[in-house]
mmCIF file of the N, C-alpha and C atoms, coordinates in Angstrom:
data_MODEL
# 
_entry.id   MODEL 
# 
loop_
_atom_site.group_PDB 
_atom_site.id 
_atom_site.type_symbol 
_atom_site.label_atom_id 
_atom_site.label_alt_id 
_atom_site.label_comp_id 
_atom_site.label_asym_id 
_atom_site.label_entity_id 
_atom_site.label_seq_id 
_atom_site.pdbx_PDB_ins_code 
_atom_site.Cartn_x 
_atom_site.Cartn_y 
_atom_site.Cartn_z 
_atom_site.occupancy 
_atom_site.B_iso_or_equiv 
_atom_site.pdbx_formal_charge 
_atom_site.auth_seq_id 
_atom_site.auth_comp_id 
_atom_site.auth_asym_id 
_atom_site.auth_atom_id 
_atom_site.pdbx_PDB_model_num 
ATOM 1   N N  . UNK A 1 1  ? 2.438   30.764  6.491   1.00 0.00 ? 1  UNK A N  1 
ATOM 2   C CA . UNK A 1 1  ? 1.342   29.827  6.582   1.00 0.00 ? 1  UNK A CA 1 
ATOM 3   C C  . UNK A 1 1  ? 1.642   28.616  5.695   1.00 0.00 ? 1  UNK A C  1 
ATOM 4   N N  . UNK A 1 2  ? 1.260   27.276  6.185   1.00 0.00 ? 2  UNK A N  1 
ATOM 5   C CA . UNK A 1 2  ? 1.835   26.023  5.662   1.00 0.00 ? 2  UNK A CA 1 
ATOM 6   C C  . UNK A 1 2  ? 0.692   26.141  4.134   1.00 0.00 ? 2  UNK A C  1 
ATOM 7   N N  . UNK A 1 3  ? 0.869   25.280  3.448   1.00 0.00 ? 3  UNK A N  1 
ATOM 8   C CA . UNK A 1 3  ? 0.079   24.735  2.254   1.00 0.00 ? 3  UNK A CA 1 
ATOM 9   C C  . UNK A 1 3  ? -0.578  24.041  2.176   1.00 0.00 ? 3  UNK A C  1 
ATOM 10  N N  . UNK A 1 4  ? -0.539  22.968  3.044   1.00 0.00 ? 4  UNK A N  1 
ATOM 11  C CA . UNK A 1 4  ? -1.250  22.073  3.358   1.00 0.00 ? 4  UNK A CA 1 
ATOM 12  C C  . UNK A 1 4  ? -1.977  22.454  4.480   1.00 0.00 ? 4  UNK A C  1 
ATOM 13  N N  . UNK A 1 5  ? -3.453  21.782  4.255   1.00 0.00 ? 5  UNK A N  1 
ATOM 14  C CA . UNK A 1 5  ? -4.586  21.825  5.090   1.00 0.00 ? 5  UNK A CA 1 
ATOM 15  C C  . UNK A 1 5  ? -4.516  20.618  6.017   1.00 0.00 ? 5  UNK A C  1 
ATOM 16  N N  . UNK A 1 6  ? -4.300  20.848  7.330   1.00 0.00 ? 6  UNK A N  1 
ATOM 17  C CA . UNK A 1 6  ? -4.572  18.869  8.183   1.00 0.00 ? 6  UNK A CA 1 
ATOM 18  C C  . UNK A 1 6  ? -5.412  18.999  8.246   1.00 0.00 ? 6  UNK A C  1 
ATOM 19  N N  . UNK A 1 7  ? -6.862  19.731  7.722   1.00 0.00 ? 7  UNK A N  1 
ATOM 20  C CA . UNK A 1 7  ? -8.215  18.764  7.956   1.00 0.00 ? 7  UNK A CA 1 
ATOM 21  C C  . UNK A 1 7  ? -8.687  18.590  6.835   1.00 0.00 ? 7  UNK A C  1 
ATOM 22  N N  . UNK A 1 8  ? -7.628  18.631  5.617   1.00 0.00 ? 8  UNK A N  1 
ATOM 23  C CA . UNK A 1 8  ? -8.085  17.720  4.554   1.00 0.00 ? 8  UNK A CA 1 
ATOM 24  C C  . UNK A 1 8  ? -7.880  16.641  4.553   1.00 0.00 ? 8  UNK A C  1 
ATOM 25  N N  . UNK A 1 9  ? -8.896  15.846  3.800   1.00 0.00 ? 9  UNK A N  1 
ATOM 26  C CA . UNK A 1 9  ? -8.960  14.345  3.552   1.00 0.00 ? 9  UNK A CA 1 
ATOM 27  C C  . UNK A 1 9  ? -7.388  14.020  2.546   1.00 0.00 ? 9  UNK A C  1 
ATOM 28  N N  . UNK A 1 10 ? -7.026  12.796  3.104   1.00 0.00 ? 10 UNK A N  1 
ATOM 29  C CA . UNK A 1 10 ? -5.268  12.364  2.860   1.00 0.00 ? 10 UNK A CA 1 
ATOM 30  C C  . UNK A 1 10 ? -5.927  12.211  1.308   1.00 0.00 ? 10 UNK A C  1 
ATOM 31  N N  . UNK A 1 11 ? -4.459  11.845  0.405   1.00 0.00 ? 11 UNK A N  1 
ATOM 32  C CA . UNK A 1 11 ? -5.243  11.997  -1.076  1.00 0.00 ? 11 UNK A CA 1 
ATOM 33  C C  . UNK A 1 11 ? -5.099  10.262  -0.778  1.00 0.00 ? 11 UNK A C  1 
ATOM 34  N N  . UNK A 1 12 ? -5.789  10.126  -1.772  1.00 0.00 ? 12 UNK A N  1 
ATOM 35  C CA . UNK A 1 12 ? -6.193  7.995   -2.010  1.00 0.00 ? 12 UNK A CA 1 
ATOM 36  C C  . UNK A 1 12 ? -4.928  7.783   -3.138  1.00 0.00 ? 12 UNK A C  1 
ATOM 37  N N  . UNK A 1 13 ? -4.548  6.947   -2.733  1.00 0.00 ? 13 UNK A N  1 
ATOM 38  C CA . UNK A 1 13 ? -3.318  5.996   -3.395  1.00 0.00 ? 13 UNK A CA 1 
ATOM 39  C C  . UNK A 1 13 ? -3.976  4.655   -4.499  1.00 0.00 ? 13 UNK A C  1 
ATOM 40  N N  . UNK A 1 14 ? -4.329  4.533   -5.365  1.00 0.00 ? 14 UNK A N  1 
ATOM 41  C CA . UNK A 1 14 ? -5.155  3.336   -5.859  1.00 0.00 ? 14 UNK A CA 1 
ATOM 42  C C  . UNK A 1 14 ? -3.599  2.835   -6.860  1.00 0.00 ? 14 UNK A C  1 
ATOM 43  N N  . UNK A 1 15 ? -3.065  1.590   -6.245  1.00 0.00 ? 15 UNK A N  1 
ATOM 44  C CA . UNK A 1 15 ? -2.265  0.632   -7.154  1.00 0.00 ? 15 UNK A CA 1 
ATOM 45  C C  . UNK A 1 15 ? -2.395  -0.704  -7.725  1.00 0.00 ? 15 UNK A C  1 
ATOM 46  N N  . UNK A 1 16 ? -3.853  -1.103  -7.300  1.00 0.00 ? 16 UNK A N  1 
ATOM 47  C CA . UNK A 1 16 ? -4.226  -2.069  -7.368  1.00 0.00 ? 16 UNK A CA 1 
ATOM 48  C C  . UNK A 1 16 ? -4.483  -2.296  -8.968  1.00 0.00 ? 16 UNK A C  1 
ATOM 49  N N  . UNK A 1 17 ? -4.328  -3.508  -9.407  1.00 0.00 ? 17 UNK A N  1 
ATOM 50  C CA . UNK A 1 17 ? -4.735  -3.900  -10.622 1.00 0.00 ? 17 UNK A CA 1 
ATOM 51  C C  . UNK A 1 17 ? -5.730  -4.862  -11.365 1.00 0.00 ? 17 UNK A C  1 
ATOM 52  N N  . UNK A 1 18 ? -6.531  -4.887  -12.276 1.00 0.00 ? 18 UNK A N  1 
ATOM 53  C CA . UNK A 1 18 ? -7.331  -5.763  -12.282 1.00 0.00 ? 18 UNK A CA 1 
ATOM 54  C C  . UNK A 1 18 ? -7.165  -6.291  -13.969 1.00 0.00 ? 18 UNK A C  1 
ATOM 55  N N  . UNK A 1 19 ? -7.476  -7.352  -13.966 1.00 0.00 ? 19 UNK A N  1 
ATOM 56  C CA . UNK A 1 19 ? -7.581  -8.208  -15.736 1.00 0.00 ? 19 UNK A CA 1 
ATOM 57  C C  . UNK A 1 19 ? -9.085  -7.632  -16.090 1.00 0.00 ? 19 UNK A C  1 
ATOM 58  N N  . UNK A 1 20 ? -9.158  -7.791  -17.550 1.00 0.00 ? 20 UNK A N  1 
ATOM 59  C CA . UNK A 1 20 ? -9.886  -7.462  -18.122 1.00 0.00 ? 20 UNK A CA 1 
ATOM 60  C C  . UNK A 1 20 ? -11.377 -8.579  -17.552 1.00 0.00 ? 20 UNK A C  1 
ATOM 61  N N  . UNK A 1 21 ? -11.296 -9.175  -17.250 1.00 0.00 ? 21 UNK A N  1 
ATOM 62  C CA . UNK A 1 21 ? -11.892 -10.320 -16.317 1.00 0.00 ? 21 UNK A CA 1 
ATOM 63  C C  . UNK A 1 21 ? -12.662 -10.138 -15.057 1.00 0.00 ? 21 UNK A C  1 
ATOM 64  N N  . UNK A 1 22 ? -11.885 -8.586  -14.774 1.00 0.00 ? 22 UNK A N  1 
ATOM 65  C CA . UNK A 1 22 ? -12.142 -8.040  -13.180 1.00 0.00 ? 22 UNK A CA 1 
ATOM 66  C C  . UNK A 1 22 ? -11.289 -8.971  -12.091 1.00 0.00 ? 22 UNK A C  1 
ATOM 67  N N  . UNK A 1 23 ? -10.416 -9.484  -12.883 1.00 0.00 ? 23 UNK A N  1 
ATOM 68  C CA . UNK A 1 23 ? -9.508  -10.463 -11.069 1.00 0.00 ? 23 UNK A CA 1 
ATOM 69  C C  . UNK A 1 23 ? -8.634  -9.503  -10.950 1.00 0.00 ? 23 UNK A C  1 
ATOM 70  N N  . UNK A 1 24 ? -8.421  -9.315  -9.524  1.00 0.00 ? 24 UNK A N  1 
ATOM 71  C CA . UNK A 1 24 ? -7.042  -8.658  -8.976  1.00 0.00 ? 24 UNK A CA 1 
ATOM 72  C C  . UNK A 1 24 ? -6.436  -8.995  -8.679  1.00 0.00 ? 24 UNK A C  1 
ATOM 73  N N  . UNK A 1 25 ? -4.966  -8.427  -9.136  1.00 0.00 ? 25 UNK A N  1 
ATOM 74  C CA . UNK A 1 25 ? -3.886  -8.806  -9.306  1.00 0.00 ? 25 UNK A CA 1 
ATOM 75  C C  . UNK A 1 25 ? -2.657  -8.261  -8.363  1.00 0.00 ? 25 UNK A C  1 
ATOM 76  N N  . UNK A 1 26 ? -1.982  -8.843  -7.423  1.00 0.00 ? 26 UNK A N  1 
ATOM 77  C CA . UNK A 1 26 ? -1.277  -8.121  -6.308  1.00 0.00 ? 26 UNK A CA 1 
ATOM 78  C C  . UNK A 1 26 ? -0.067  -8.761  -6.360  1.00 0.00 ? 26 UNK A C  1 
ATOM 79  N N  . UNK A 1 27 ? 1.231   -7.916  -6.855  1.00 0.00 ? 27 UNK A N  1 
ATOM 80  C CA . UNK A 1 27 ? 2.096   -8.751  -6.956  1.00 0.00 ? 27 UNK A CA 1 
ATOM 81  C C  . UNK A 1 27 ? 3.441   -8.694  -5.807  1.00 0.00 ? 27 UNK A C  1 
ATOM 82  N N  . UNK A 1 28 ? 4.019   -9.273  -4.783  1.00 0.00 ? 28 UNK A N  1 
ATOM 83  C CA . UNK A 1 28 ? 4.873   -9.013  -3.994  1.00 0.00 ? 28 UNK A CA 1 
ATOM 84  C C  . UNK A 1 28 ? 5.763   -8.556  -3.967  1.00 0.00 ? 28 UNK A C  1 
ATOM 85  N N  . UNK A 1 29 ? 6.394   -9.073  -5.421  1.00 0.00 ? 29 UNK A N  1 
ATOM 86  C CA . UNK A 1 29 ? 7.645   -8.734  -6.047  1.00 0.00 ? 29 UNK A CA 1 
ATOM 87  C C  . UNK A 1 29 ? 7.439   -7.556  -6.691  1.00 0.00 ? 29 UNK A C  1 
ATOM 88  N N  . UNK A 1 30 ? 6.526   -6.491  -6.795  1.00 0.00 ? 30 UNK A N  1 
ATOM 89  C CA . UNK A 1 30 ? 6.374   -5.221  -7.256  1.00 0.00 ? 30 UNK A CA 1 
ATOM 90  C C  . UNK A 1 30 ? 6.711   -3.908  -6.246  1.00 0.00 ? 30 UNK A C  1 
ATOM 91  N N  . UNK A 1 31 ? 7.706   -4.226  -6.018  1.00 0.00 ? 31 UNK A N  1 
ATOM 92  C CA . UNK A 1 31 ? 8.080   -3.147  -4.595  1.00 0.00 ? 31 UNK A CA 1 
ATOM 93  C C  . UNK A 1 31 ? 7.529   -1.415  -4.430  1.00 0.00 ? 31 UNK A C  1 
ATOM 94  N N  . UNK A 1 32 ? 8.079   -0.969  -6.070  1.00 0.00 ? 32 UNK A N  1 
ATOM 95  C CA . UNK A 1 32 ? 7.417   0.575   -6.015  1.00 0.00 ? 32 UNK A CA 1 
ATOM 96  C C  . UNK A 1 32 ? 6.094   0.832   -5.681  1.00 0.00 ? 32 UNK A C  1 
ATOM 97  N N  . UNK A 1 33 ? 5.222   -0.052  -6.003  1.00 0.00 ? 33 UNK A N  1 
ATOM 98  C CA . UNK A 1 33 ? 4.393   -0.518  -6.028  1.00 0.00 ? 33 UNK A CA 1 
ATOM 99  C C  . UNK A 1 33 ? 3.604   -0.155  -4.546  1.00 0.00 ? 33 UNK A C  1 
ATOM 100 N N  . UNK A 1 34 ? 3.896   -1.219  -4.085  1.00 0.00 ? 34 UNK A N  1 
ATOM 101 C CA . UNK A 1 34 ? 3.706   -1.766  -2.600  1.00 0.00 ? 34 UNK A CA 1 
ATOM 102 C C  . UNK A 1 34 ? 4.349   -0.513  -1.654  1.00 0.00 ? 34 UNK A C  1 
ATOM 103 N N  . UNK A 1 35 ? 5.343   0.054   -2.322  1.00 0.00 ? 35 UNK A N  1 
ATOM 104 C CA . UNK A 1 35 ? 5.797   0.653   -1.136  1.00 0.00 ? 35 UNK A CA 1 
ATOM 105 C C  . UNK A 1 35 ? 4.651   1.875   -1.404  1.00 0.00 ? 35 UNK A C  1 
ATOM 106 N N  . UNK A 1 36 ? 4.176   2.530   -2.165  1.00 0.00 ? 36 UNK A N  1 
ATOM 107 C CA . UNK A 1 36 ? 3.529   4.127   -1.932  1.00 0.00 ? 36 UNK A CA 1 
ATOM 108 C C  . UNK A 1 36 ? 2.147   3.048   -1.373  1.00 0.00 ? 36 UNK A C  1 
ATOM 109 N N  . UNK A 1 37 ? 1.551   2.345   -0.762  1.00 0.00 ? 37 UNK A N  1 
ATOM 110 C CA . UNK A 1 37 ? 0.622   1.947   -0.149  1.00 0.00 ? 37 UNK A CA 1 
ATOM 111 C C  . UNK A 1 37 ? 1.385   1.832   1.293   1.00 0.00 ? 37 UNK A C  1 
ATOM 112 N N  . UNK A 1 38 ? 2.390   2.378   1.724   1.00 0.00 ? 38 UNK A N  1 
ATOM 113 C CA . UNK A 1 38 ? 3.206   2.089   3.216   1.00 0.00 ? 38 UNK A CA 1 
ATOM 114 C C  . UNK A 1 38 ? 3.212   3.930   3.962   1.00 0.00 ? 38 UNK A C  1 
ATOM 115 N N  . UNK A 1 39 ? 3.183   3.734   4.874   1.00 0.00 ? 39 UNK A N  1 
ATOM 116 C CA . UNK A 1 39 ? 3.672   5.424   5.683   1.00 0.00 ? 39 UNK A CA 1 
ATOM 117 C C  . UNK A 1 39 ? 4.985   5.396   5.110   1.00 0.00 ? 39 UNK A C  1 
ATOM 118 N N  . UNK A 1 40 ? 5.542   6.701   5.473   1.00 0.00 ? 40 UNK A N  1 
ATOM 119 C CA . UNK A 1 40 ? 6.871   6.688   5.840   1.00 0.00 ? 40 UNK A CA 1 
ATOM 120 C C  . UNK A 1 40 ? 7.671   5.657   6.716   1.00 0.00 ? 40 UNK A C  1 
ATOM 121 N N  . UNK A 1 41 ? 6.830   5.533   7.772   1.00 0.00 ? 41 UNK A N  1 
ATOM 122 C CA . UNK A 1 41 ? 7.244   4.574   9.035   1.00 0.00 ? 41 UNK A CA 1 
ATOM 123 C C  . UNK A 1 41 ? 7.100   3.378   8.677   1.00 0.00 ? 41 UNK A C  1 
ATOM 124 N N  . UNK A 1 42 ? 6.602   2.721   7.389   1.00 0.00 ? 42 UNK A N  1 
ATOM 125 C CA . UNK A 1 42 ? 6.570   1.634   7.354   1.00 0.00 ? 42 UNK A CA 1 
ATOM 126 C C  . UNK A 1 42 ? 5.037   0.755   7.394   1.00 0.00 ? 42 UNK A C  1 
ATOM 127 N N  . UNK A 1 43 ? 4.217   1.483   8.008   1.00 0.00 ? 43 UNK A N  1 
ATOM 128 C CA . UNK A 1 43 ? 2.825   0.811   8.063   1.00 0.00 ? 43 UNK A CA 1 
ATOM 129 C C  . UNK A 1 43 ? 2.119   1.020   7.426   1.00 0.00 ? 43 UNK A C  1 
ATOM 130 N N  . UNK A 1 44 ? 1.121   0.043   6.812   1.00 0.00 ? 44 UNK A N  1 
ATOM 131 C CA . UNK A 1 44 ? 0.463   -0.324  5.650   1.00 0.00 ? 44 UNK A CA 1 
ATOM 132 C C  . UNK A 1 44 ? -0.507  0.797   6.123   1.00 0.00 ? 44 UNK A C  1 
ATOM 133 N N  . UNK A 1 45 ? -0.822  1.123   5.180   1.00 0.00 ? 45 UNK A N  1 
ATOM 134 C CA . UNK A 1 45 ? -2.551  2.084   4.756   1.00 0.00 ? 45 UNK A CA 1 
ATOM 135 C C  . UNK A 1 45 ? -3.750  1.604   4.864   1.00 0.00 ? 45 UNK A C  1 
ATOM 136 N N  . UNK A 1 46 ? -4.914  2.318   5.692   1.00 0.00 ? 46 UNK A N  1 
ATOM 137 C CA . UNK A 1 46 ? -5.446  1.375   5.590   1.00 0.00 ? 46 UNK A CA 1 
ATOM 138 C C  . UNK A 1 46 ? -6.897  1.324   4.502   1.00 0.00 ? 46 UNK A C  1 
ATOM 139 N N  . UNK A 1 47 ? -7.769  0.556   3.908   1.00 0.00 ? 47 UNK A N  1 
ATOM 140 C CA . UNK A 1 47 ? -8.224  0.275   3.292   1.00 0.00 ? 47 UNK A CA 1 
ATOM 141 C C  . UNK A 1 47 ? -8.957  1.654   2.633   1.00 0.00 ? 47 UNK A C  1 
ATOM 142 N N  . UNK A 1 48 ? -9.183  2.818   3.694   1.00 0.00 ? 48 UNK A N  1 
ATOM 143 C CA . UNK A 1 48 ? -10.235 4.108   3.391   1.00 0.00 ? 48 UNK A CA 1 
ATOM 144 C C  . UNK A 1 48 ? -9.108  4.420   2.683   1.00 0.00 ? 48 UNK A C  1 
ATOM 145 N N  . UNK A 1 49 ? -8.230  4.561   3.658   1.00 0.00 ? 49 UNK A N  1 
ATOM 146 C CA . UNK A 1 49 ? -7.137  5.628   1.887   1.00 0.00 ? 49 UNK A CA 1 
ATOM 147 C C  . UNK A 1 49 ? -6.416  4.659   0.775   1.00 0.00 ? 49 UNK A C  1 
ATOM 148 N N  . UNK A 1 50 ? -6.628  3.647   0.832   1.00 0.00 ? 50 UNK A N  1 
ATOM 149 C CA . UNK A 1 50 ? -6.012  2.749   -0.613  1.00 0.00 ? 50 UNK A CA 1 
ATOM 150 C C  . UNK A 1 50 ? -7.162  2.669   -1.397  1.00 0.00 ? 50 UNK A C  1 
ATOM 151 N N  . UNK A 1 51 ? -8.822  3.095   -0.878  1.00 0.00 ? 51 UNK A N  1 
ATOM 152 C CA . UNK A 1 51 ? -9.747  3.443   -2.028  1.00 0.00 ? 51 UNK A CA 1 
ATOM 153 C C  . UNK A 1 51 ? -9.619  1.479   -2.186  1.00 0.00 ? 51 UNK A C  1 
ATOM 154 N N  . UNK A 1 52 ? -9.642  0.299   -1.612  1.00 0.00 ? 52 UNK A N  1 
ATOM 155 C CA . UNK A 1 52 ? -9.886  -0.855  -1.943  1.00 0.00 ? 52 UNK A CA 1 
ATOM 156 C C  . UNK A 1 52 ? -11.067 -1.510  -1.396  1.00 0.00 ? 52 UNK A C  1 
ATOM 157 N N  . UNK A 1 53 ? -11.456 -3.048  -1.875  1.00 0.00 ? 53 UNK A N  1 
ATOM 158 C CA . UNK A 1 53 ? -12.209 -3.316  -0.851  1.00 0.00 ? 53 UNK A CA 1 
ATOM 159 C C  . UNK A 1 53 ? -11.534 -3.947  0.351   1.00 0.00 ? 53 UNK A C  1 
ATOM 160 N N  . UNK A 1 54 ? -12.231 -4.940  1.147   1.00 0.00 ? 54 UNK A N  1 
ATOM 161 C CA . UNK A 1 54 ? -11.775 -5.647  2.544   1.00 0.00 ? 54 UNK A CA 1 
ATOM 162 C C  . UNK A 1 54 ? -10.668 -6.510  1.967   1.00 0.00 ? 54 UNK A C  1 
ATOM 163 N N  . UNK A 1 55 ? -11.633 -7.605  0.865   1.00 0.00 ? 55 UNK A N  1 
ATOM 164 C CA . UNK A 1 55 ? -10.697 -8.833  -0.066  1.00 0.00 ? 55 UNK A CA 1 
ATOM 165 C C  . UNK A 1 55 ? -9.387  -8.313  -0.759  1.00 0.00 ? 55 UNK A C  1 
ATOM 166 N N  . UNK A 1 56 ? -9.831  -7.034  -1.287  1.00 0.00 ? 56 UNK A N  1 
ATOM 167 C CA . UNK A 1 56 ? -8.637  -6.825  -1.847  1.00 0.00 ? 56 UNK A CA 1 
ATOM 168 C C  . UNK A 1 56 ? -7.295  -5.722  -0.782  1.00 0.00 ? 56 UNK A C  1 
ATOM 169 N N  . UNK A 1 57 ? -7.597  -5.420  0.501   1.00 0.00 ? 57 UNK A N  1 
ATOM 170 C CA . UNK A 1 57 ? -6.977  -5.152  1.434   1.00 0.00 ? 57 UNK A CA 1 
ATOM 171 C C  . UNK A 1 57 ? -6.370  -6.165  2.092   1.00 0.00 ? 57 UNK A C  1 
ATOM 172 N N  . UNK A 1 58 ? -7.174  -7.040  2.188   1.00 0.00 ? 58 UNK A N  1 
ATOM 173 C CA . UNK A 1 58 ? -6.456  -8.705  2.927   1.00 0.00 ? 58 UNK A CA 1 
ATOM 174 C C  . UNK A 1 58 ? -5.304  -9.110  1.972   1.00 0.00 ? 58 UNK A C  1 
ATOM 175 N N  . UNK A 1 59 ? -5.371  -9.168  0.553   1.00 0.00 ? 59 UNK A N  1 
ATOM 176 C CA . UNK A 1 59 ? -4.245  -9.797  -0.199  1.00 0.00 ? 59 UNK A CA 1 
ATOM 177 C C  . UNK A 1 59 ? -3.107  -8.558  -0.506  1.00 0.00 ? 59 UNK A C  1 
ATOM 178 N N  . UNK A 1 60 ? -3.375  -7.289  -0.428  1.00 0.00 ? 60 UNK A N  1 
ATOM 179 C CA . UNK A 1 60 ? -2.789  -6.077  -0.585  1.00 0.00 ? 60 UNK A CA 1 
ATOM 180 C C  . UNK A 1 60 ? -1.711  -6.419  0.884   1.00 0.00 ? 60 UNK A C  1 
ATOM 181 N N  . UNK A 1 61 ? -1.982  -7.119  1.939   1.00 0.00 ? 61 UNK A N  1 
ATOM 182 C CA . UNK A 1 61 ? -1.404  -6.812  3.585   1.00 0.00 ? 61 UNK A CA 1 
ATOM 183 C C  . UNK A 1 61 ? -0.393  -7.912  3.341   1.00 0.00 ? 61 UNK A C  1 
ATOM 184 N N  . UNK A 1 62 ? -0.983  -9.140  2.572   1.00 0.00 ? 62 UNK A N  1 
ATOM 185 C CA . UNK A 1 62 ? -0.909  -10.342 2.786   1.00 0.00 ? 62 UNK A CA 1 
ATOM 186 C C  . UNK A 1 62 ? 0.673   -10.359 1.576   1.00 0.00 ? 62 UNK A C  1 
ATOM 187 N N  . UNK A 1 63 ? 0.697   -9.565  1.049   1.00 0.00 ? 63 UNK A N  1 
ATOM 188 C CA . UNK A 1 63 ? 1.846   -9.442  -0.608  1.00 0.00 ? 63 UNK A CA 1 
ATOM 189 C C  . UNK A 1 63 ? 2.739   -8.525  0.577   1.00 0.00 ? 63 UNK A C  1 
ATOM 190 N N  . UNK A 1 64 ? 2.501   -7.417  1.313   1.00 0.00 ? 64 UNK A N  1 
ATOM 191 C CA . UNK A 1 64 ? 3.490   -6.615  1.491   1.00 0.00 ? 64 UNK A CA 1 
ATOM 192 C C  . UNK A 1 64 ? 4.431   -7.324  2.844   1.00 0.00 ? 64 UNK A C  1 
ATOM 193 N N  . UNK A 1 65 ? 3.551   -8.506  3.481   1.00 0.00 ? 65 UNK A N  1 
ATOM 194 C CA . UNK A 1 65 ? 4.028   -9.512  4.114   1.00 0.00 ? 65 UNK A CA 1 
ATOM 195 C C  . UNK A 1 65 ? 5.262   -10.155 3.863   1.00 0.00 ? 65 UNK A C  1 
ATOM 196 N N  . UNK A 1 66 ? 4.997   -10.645 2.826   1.00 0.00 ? 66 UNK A N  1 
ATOM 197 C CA . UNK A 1 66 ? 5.516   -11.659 1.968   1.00 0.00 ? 66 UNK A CA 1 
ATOM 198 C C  . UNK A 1 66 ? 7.099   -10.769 1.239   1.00 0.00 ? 66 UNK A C  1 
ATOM 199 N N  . UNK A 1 67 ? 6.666   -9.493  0.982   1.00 0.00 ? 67 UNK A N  1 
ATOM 200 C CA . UNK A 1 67 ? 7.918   -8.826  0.581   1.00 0.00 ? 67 UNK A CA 1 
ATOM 201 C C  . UNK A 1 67 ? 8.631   -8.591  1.541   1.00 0.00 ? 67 UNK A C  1 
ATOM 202 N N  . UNK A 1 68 ? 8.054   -8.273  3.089   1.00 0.00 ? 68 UNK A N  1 
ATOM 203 C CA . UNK A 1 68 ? 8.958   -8.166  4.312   1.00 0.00 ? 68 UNK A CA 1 
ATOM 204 C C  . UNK A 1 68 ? 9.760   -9.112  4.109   1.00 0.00 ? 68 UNK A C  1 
ATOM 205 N N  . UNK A 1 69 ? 9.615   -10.495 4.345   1.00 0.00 ? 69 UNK A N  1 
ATOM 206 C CA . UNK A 1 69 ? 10.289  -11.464 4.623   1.00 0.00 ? 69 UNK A CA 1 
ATOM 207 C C  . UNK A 1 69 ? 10.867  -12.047 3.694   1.00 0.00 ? 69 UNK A C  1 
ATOM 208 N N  . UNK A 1 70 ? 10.728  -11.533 2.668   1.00 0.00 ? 70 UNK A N  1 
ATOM 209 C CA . UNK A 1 70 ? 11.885  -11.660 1.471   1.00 0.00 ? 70 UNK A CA 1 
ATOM 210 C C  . UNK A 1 70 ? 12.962  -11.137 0.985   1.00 0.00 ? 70 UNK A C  1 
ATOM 211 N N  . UNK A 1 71 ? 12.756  -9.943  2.574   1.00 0.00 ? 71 UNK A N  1 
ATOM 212 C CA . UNK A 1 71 ? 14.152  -8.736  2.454   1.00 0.00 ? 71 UNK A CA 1 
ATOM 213 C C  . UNK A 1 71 ? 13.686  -7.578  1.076   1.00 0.00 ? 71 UNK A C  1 
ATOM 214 N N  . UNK A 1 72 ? 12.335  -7.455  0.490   1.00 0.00 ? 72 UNK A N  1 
ATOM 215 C CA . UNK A 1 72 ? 12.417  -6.720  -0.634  1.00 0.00 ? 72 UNK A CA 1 
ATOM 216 C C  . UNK A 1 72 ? 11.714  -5.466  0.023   1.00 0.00 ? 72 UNK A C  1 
ATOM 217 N N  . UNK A 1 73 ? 11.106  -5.194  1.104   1.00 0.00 ? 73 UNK A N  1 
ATOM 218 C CA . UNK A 1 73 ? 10.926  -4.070  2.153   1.00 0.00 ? 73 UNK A CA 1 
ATOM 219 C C  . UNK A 1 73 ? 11.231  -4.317  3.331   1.00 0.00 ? 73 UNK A C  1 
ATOM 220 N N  . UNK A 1 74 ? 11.507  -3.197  3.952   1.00 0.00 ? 74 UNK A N  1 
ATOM 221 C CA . UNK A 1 74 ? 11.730  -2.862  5.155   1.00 0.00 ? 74 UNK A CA 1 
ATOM 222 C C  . UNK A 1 74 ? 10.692  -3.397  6.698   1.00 0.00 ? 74 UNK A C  1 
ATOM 223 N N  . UNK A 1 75 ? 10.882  -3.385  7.079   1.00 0.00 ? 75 UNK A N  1 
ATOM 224 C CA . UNK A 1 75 ? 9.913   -3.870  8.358   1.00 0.00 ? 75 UNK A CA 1 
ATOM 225 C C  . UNK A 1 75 ? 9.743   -2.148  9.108   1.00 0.00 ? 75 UNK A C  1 
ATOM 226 N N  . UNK A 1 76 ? 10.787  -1.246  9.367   1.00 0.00 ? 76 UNK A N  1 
ATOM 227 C CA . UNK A 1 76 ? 10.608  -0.403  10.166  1.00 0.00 ? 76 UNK A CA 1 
ATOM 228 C C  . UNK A 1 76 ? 11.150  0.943   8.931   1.00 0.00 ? 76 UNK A C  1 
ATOM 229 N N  . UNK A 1 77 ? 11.090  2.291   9.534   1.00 0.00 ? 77 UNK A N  1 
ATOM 230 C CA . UNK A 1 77 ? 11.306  3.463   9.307   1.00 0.00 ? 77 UNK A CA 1 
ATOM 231 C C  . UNK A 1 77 ? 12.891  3.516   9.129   1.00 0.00 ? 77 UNK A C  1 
ATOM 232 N N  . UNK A 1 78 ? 13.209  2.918   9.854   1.00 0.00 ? 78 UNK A N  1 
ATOM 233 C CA . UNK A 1 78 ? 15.175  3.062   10.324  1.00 0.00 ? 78 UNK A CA 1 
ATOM 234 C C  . UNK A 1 78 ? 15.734  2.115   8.732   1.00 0.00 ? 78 UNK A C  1 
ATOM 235 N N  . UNK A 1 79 ? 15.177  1.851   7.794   1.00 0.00 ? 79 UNK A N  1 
ATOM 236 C CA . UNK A 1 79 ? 15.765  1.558   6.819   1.00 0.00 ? 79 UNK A CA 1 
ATOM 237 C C  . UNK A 1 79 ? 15.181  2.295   5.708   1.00 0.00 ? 79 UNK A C  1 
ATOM 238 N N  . UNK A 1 80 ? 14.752  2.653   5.916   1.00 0.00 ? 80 UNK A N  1 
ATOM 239 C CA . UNK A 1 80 ? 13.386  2.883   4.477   1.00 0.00 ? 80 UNK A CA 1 
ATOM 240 C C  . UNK A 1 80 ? 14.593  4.814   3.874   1.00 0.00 ? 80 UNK A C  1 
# 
């Protein structure tokens, strides 16, 4: 018998950061980072399991964008 339950709830990933200020802080160039907010396959998480809000899901999509095309992640599964 496996260990894992599939009708448990996935565990929440929270990498997000905030200043003492409350601003959040999302950095592109933080790859380890960015990457445990990705599947295996490559696709972003979406907001219920990163435990974020909408705003901070939009700039969370919007950084791991930005690392695609900077060659600092992968676009697909076949590299990762």
């Amino acid at each position: 018998m496996s260990q894992f339950n599939r009708f448990a709830p996935p565990q929440k990933v929270k990498v997000i950061k905030k200043t003492a200020a409350g601003k959040v802080i999302i950095d592109y160039k933080d790859v380890d980072k960015l990457r445990r907010m990705m599947s295996p396959n490559g696709k972003i998480f979406t907001k219920k399991r990163t435990s974020s809000t909408a705003g901070e899901q939009r700039m969370l999509s919007q950084a791991i964008k930005r690392a695609r095309f900077m060659g600092l992640l992968p676009y697909t599964s076949a590299t990762l």
